[in-house]
C-alpha positions in Angstrom: 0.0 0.0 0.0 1.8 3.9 -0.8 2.6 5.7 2.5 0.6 8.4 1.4 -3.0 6.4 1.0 -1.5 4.6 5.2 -1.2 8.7 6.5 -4.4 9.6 4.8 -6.2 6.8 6.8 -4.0 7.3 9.8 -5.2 11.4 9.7 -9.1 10.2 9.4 -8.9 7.8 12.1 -7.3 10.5 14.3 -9.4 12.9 13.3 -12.5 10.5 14.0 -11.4 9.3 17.4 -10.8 13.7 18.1 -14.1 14.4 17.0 -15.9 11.5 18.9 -13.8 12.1 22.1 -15.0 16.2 22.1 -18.9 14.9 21.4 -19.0 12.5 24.2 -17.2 15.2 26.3 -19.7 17.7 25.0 -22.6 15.4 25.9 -21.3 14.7 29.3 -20.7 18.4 30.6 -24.1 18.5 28.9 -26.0 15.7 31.4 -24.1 16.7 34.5 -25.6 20.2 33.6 -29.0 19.3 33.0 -28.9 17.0 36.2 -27.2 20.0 38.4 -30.2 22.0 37.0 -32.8 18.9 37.3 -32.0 17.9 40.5 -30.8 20.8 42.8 -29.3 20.2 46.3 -32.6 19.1 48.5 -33.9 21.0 51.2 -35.2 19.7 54.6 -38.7 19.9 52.5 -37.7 17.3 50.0 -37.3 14.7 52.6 -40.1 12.2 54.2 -40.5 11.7 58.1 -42.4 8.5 56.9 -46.1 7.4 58.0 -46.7 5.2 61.2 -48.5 1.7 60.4 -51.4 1.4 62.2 -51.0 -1.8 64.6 -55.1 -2.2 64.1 -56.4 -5.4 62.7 -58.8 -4.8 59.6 -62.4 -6.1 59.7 -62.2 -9.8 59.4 -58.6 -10.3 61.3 -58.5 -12.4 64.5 -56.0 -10.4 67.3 -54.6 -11.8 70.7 -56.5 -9.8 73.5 -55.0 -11.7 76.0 -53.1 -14.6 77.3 -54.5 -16.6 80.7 -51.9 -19.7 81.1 -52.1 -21.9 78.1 -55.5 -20.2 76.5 -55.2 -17.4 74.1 -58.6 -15.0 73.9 -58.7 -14.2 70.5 -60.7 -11.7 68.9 -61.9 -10.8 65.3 -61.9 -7.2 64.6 -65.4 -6.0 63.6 -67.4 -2.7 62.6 -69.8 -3.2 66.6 -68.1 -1.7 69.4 -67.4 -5.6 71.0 -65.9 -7.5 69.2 -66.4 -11.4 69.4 -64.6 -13.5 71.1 -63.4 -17.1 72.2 -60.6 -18.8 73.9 -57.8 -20.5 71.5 -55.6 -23.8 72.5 -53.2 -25.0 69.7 -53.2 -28.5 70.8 -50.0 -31.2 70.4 -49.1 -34.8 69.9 -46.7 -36.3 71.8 -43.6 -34.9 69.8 -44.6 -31.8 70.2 -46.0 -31.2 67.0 -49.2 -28.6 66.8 -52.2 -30.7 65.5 -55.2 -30.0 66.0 -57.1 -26.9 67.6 -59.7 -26.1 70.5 -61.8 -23.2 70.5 -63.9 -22.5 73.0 -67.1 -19.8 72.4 -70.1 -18.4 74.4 -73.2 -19.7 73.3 -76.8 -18.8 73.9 -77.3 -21.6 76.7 -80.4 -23.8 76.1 -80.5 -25.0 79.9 -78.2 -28.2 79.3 -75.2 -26.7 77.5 -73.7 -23.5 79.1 -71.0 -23.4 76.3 -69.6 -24.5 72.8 -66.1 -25.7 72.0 -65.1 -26.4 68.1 -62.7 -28.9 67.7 -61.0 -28.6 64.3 -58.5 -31.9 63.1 -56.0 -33.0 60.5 -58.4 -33.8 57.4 -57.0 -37.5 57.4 -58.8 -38.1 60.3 -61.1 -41.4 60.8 -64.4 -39.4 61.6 -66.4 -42.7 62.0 -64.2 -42.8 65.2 -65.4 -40.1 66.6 -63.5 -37.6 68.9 -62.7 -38.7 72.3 -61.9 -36.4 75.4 -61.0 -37.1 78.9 -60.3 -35.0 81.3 -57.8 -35.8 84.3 -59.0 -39.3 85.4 -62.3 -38.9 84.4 -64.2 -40.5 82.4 -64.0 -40.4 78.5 -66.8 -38.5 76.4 -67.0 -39.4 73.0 -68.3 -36.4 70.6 -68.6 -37.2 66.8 -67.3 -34.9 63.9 -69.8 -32.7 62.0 -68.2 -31.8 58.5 -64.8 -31.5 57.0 -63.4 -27.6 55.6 -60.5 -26.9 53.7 -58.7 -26.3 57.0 -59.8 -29.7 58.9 -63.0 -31.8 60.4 -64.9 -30.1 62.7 -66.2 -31.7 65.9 -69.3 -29.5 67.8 -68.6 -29.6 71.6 -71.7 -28.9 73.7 -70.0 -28.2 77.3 -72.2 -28.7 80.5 -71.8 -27.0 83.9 -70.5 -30.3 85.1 -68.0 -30.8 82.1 -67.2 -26.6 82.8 -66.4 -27.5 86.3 -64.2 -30.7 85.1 -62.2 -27.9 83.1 -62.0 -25.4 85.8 -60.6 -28.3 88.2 -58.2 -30.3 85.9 -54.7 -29.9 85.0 -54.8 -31.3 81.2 -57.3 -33.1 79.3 -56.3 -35.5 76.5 -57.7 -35.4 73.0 -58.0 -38.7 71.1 -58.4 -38.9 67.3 -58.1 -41.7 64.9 -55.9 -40.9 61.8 -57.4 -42.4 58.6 -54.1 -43.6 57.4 -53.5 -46.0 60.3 -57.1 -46.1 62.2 -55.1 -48.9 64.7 -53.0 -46.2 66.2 -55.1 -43.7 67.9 -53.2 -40.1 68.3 -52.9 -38.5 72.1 -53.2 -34.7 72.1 -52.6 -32.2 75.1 -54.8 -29.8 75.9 -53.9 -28.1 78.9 -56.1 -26.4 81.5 -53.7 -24.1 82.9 -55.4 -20.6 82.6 -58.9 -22.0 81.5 -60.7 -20.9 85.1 -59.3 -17.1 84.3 -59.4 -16.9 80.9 -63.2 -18.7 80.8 -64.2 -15.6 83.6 -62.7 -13.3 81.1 -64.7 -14.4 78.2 -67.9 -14.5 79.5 -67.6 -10.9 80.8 -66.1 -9.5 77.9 
């Protein structure tokens, strides 16, 4: 190739690299302009103290009103100036394990039974077997399930003033379901007392 035609593209690529080199300079003096006049220093005004969250349950939520030994009473917010409530026992197996939960609620009382527990199981459970409950070294009562929800089976617990007193005197009653996948090995669940005289007091005069 003649030296002159190698300078000639040596000059245009020097001249190309010049000229790109001043635009992109131009262009950034340009930006940091724009973004000085854009975005001046802020002033106390520009900043946000931020918004407190509101610890209030919306209509529909269950809260914890209060805690009386092992028995929660739980509450679901509503638009009435009282909102309902009943006392909550996460019950456990033998491991440890939460299984199944006990929910005790006041009831209009029809003479025989004061008050109404829910009992709420594992959907696997054998519901032909029925729930079983004995408390201290009493004896058992058998109560059988009344439907099945997403959540579990549901057994109806009508509660007497003798079975109320029972409560109020024991330490723990245990729980006995039957799982469907092995309906020879029934399942032992705790439910203590601790708390139930108090928090039961509670209930009915909230």
């Amino acid at each position: 190739m003649p030296l002159k035609l190698k300078k000639k593209g040596f000059f245009v690529s020097l001249i190309k690299t010049i000229v790109l080199t001043l635009f992109l300079s131009l262009v950034s003096q340009n930006y940091a302009s724009a973004q000085t006049v854009d975005n001046p220093t802020p002033t106390a005004e520009d900043y946000s103290t931020g918004k407190v969250v509101s610890d209030e349950s919306n209509f529909g939520d269950y809260y914890n009103k209060g805690q009386f030994g092992d028995w929660t009473l739980r509450c679901e917010k509503t638009k009435d100036l009282k909102d309902p409530c009943h006392l909550f026992q996460l019950m456990l197996n033998v491991d440890g394990t939460p299984v199944a939960e006990f929910i005790l609620n006041i009831i209009e009382p029809n003479g025989v039974i004061i008050a109404g527990a829910t009992v709420i199981t594992p959907l696997e459970t054998l519901l032909t077997a029925e729930l079983t409950i004995r408390i201290g070294e009493n004896k058992a009562k058998i109560y059988p399930f009344s439907y099945c929800i997403k959540m579990g089976c549901v057994a109806r617990i009508g509660l007497t003033e003798d079975d109320l007193t029972r409560y109020r005197a024991g330490i723990q009653a245990t729980v006995t379901m039957v799982p469907s996948r092995a309906p020879n090995q029934p399942e032992n669940l705790k439910l203590s007392l601790k708390g139930f005289t108090s928090g039961y007091k509670v209930l009915i005069e909230n």
